[in-house]
DSSP file (Angstrom, degrees, kcal/mol; ACC not computed):
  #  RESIDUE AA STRUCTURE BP1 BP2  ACC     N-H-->O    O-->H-N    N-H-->O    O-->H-N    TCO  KAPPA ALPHA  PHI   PSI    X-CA   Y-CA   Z-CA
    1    1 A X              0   0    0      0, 0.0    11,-1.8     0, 0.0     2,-0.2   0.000 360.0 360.0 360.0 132.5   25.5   -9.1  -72.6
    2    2 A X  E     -A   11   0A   0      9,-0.2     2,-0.2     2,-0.0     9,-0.2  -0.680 360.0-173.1-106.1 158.7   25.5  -11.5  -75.6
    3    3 A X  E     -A   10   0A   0      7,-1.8     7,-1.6    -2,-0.2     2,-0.4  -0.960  21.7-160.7-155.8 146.8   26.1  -15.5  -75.7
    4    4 A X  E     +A    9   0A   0     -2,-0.2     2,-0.7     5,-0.2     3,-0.4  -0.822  17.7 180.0-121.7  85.8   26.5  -17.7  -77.7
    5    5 A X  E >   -A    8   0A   0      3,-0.6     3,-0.7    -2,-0.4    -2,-0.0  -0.824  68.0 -36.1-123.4 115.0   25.8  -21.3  -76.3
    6    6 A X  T 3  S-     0   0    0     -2,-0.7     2,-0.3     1,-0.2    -1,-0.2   0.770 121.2 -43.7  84.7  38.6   26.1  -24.5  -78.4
    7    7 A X  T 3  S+     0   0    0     -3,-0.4    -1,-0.2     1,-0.2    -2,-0.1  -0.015 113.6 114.8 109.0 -51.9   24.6  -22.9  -81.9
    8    8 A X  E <   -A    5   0A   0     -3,-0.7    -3,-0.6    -2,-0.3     2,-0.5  -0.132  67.2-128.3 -76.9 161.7   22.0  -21.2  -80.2
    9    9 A X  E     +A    4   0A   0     -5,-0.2     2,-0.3    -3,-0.1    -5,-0.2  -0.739  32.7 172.1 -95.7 121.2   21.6  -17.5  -80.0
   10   10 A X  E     -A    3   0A   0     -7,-1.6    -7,-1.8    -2,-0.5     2,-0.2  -0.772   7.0-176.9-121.0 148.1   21.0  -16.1  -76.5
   11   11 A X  E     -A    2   0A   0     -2,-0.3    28,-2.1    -9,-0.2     2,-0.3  -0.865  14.2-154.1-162.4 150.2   20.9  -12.4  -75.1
   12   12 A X        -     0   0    0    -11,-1.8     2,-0.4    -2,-0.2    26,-0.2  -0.848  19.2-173.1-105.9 121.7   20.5  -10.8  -71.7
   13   13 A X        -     0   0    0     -2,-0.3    24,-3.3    24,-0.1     2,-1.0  -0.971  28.9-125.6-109.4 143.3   18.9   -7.0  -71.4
   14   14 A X  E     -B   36   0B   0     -2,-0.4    22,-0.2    22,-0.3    -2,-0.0  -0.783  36.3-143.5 -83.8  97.4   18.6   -5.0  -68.8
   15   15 A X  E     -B   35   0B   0     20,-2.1    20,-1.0    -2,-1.0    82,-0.1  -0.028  19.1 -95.3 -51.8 130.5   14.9   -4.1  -68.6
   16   16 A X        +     0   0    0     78,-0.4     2,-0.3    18,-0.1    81,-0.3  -0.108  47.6 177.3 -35.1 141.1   13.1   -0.8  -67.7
   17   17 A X        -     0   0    0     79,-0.2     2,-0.2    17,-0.1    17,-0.1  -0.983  13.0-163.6-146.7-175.3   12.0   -0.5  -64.2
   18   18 A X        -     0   0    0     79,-1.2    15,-1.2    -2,-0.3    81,-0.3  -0.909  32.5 -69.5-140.6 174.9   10.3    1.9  -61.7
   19   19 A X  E     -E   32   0C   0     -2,-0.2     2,-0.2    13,-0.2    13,-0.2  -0.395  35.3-152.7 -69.3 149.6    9.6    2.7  -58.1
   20   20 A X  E     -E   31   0C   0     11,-1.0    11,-1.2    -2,-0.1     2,-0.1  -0.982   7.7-139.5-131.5 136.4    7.6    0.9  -56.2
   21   21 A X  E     -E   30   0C   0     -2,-0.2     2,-0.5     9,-0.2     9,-0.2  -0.415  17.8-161.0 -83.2 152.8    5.4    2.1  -52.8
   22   22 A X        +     0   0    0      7,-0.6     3,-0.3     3,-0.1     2,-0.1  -0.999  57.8   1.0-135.6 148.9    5.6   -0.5  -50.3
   23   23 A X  S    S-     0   0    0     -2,-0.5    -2,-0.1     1,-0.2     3,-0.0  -0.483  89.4 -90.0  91.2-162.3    2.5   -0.1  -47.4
   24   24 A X  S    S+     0   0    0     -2,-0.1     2,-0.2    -3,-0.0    -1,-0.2   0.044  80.4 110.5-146.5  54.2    0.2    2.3  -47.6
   25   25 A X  S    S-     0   0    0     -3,-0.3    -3,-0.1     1,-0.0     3,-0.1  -0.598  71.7-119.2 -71.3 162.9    1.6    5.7  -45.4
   26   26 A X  S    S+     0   0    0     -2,-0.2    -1,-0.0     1,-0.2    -3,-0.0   0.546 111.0  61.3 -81.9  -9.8    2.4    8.5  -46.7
   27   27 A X  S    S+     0   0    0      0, 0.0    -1,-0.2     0, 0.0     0, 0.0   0.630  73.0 134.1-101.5  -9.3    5.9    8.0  -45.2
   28   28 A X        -     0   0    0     -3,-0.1    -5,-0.1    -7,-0.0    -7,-0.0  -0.154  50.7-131.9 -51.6 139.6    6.5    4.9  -47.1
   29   29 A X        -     0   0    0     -8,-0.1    -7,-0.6     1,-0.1     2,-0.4   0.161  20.4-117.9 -60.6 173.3   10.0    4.6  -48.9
   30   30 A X  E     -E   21   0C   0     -9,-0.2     2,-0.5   -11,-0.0    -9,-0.2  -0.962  13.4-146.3-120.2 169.4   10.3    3.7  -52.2
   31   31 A X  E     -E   20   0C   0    -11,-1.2   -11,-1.0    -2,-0.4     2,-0.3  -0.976   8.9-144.2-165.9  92.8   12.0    0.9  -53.6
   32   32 A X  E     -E   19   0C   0     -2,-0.5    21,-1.2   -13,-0.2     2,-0.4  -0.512  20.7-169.9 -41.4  98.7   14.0    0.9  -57.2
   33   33 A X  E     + C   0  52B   0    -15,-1.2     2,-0.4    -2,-0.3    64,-0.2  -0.927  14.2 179.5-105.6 155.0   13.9   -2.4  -59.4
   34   34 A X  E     - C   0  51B   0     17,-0.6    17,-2.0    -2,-0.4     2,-0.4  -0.928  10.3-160.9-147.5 153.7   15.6   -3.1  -62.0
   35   35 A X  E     -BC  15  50B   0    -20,-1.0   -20,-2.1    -2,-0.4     2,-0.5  -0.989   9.2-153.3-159.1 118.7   15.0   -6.6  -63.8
   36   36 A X  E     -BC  14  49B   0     13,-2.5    12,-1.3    -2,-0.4    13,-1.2  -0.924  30.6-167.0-106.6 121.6   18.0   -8.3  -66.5
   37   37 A X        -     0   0    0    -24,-3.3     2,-0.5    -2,-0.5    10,-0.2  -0.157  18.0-118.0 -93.6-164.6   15.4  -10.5  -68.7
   38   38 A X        -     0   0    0    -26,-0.2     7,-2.2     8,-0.2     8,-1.6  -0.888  28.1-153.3-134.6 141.1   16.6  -13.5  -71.5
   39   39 A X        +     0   0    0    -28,-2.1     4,-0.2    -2,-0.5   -27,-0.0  -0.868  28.2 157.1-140.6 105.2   15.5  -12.5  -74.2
   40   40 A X        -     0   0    0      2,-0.4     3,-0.3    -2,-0.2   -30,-0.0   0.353  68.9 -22.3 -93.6-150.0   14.9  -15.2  -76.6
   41   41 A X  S    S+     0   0    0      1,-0.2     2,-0.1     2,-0.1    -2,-0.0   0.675 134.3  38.8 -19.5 -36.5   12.6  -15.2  -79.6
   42   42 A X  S    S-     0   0    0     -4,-0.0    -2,-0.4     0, 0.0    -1,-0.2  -0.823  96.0 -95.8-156.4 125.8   11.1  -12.7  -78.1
   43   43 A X  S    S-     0   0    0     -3,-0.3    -4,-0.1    -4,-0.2    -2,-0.1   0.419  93.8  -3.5 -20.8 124.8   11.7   -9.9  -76.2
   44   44 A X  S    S+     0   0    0      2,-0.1    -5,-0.3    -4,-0.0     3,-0.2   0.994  72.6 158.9  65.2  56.2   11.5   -9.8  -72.2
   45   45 A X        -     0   0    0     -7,-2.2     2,-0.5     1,-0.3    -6,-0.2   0.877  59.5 -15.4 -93.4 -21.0   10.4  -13.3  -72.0
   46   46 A X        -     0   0    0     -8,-1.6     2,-0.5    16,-0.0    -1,-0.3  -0.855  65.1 -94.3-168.6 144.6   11.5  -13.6  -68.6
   47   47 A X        +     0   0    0     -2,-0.5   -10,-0.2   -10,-0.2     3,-0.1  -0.300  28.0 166.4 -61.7 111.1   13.4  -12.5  -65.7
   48   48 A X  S    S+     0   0    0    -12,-1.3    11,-1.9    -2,-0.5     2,-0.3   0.893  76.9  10.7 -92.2 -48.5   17.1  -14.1  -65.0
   49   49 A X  E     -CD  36  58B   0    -13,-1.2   -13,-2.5     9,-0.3     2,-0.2  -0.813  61.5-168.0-143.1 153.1   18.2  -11.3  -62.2
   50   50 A X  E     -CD  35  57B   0      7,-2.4     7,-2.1    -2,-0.3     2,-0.3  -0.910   7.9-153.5-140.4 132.1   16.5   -8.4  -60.0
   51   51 A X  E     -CD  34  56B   0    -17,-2.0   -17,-0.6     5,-0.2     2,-0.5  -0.835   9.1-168.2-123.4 134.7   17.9   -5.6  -57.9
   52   52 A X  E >  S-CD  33  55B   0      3,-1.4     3,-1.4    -2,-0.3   -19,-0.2  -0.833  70.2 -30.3 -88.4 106.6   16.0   -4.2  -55.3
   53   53 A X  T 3  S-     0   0    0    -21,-1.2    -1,-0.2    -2,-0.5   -20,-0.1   0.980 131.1 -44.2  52.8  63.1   17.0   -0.8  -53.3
   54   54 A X  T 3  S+     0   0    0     -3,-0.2     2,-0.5   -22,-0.2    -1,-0.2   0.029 114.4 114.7  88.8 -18.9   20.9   -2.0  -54.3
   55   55 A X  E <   -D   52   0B   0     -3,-1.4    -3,-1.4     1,-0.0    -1,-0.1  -0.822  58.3-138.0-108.6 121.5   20.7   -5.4  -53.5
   56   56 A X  E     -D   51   0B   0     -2,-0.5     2,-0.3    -5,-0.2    -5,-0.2  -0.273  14.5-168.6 -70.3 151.9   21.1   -8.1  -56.2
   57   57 A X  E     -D   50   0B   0     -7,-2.1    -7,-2.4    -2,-0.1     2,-0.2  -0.958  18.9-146.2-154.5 144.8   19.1  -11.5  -56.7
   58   58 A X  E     -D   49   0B   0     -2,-0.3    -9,-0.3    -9,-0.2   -10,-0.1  -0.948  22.8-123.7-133.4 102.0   20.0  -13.6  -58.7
   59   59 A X        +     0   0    0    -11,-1.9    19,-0.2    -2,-0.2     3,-0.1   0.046  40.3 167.9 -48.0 129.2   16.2  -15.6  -60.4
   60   60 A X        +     0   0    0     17,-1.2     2,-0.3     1,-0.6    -1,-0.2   0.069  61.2  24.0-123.4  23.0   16.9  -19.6  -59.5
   61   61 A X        -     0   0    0      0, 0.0    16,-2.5     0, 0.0    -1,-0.6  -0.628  66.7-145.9 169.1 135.3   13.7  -21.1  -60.1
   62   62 A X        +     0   0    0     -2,-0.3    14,-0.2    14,-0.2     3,-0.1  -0.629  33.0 167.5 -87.8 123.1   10.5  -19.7  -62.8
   63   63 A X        -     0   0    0      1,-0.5     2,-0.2    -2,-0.4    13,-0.2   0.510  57.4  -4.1-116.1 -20.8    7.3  -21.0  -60.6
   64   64 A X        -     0   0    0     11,-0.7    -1,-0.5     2,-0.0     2,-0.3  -0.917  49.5-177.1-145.0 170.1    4.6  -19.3  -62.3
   65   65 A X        +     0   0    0     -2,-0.2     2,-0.3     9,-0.2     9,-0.2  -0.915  18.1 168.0-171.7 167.2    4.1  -16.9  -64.8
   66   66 A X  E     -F   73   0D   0      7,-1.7     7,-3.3    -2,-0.3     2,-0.3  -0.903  22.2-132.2-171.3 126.6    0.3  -15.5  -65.7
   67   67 A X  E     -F   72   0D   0     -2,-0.3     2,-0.4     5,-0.2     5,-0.2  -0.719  17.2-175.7-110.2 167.5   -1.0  -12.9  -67.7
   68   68 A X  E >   -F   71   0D   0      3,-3.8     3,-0.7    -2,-0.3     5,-0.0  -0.753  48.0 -63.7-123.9-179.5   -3.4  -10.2  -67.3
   69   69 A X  T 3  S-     0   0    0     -2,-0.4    -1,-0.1     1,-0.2    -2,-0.0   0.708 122.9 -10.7   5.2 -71.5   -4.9   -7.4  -69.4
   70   70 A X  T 3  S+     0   0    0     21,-0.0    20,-1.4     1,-0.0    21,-0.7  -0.130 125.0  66.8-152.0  20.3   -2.2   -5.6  -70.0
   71   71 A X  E <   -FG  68  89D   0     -3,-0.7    -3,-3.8    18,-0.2     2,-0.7  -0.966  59.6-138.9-147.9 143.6    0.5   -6.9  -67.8
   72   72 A X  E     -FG  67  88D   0     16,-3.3    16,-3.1    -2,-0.4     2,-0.4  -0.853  18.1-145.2-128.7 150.1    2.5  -10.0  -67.4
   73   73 A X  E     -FG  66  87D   0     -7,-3.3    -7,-1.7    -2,-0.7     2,-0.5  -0.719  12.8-174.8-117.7 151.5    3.5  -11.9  -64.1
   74   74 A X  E     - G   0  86D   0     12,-2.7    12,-1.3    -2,-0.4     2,-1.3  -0.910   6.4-168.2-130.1 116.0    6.5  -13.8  -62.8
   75   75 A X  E     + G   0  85D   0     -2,-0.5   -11,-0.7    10,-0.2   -12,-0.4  -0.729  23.4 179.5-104.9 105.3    6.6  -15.4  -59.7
   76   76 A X  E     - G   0  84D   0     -2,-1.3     8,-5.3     8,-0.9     2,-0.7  -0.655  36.0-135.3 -96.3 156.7   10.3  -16.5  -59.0
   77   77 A X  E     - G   0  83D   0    -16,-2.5   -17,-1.2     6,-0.2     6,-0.2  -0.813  35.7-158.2 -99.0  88.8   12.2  -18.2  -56.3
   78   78 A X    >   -     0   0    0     -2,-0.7     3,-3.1     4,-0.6   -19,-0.1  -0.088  33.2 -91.7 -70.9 166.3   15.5  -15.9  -55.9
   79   79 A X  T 3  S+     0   0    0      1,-0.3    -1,-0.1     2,-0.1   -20,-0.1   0.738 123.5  68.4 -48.7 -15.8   19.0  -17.1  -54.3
   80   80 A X  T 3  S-     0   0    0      2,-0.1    -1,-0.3     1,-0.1     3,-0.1   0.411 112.8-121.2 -90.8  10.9   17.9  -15.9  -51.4
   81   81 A X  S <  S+     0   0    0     -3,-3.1    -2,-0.1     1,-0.3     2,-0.1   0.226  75.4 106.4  50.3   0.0   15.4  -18.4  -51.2
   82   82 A X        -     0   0    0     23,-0.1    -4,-0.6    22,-0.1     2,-0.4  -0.374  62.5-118.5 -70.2 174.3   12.3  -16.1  -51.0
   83   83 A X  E     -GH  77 103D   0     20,-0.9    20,-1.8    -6,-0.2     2,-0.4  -0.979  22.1-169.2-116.0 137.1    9.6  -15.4  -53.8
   84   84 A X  E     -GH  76 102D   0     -8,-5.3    -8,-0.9    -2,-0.4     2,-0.5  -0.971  20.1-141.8-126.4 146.9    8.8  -12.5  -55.3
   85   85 A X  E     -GH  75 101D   0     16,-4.1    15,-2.3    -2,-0.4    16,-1.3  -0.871  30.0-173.4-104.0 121.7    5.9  -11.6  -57.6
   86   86 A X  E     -GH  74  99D   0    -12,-1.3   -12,-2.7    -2,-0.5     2,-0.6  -0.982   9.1-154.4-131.9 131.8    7.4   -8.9  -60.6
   87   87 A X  E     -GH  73  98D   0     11,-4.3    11,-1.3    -2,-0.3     2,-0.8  -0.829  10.4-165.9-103.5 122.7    5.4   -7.5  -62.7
   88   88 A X  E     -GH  72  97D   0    -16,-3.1   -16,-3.3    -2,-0.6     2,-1.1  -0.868  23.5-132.4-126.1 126.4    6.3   -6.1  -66.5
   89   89 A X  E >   +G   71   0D   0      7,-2.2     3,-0.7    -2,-0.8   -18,-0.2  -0.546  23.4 179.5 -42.0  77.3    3.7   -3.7  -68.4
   90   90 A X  T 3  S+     0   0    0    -20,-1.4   -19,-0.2    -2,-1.1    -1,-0.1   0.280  71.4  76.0-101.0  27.3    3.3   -5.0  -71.5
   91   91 A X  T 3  S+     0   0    0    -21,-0.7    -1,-0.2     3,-0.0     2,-0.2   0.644  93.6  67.5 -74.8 -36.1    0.9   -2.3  -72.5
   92   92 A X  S X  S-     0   0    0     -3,-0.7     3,-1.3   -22,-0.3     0, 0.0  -0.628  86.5-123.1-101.6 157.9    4.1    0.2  -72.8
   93   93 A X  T 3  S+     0   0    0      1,-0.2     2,-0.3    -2,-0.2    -1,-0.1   0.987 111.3  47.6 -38.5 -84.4    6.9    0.0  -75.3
   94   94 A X  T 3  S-     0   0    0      1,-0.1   -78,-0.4    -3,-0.1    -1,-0.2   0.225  93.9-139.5 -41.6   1.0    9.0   -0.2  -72.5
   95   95 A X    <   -     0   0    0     -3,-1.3    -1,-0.1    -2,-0.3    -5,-0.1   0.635  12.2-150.5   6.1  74.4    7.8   -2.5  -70.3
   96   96 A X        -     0   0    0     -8,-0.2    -7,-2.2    -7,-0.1     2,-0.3   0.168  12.5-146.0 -54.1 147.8    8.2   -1.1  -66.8
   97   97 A X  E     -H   88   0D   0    -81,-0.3   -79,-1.2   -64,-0.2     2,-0.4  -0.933  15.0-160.0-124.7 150.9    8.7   -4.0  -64.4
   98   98 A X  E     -H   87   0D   0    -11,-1.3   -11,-4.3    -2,-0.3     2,-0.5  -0.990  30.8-125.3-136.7 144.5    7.2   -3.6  -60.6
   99   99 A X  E     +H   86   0D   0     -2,-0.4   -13,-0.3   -81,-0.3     3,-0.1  -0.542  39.1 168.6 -19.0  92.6    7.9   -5.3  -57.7
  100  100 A X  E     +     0   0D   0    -15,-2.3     2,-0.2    -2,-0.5   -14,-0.2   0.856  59.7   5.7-107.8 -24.4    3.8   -6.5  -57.0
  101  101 A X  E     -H   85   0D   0    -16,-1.3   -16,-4.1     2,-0.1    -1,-0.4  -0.947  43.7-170.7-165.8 162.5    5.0   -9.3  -53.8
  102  102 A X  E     -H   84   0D   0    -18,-0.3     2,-0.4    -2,-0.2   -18,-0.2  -0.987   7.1-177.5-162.8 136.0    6.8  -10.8  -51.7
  103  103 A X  E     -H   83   0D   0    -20,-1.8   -20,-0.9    -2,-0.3     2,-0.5  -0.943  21.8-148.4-129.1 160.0    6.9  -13.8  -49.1
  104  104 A X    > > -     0   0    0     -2,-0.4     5,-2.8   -22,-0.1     3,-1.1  -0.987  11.6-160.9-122.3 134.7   10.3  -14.3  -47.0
  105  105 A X  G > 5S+     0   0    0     -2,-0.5     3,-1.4     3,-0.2    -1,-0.1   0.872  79.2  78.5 -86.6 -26.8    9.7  -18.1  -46.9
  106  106 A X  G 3 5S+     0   0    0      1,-0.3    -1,-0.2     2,-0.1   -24,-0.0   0.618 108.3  23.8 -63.5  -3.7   12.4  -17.9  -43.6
  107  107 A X  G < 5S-     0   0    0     -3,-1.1    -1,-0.3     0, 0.0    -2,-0.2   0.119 120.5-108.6-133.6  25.9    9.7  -16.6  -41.1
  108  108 A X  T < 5       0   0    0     -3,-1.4    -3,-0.2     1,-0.2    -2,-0.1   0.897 360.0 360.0  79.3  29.5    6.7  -18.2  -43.2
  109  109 A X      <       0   0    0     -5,-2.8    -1,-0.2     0, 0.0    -4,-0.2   0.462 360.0 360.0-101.6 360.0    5.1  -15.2  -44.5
């Protein structure tokens, strides 16, 4: 999706993702994200939207961001009023995004 707002040039992608293990069993599920960045100056700078195993979130508040090695992280506050820590690979072309945490701020975790 393209935009154009007040002169400047804005654009939205939908970003690579993968499964993600949640736990450590063998029986654990996995769990699909898929992550729509802004992409501004430069590509992927940050995540606007998420969906996780079908269900959409929609990013309302940047709180962190931090890079490592080879990876960069964003911890946002979604509509749902949790935080989730997403992770994008910026070692690959593609930059694969993962799920790395989650707190559900409604029982304090």
């Amino acid at each position: 999706m393209l935009g154009d707002s007040g002169g400047s040039f804005q654009a939205l992608f939908i970003c690579r993702a993968r499964a993600v293990r949640f736990g450590f069993g063998d029986g654990d599920a996995e769990m699909k994200v898929e992550v729509v960045c802004y992409s501004g100056y430069k590509g992927d700078e940050r995540p606007v939207r998420f969906r996780l195993d079908g269900q959409d979130y929609f990013v309302e508040e940047l709180l962190d961001q931090w890079y490592g090695l080879q990876d960069t992280f964003f911890k946002v506050r979604a509509n749902d009023g949790n935080d989730y820590i997403l992770r994008r690979r910026s070692s690959v072309p593609e930059g694969e995004w993962s799920l790395e945490s989650f707190r559900d701020i409604r029982r304090g975790g």
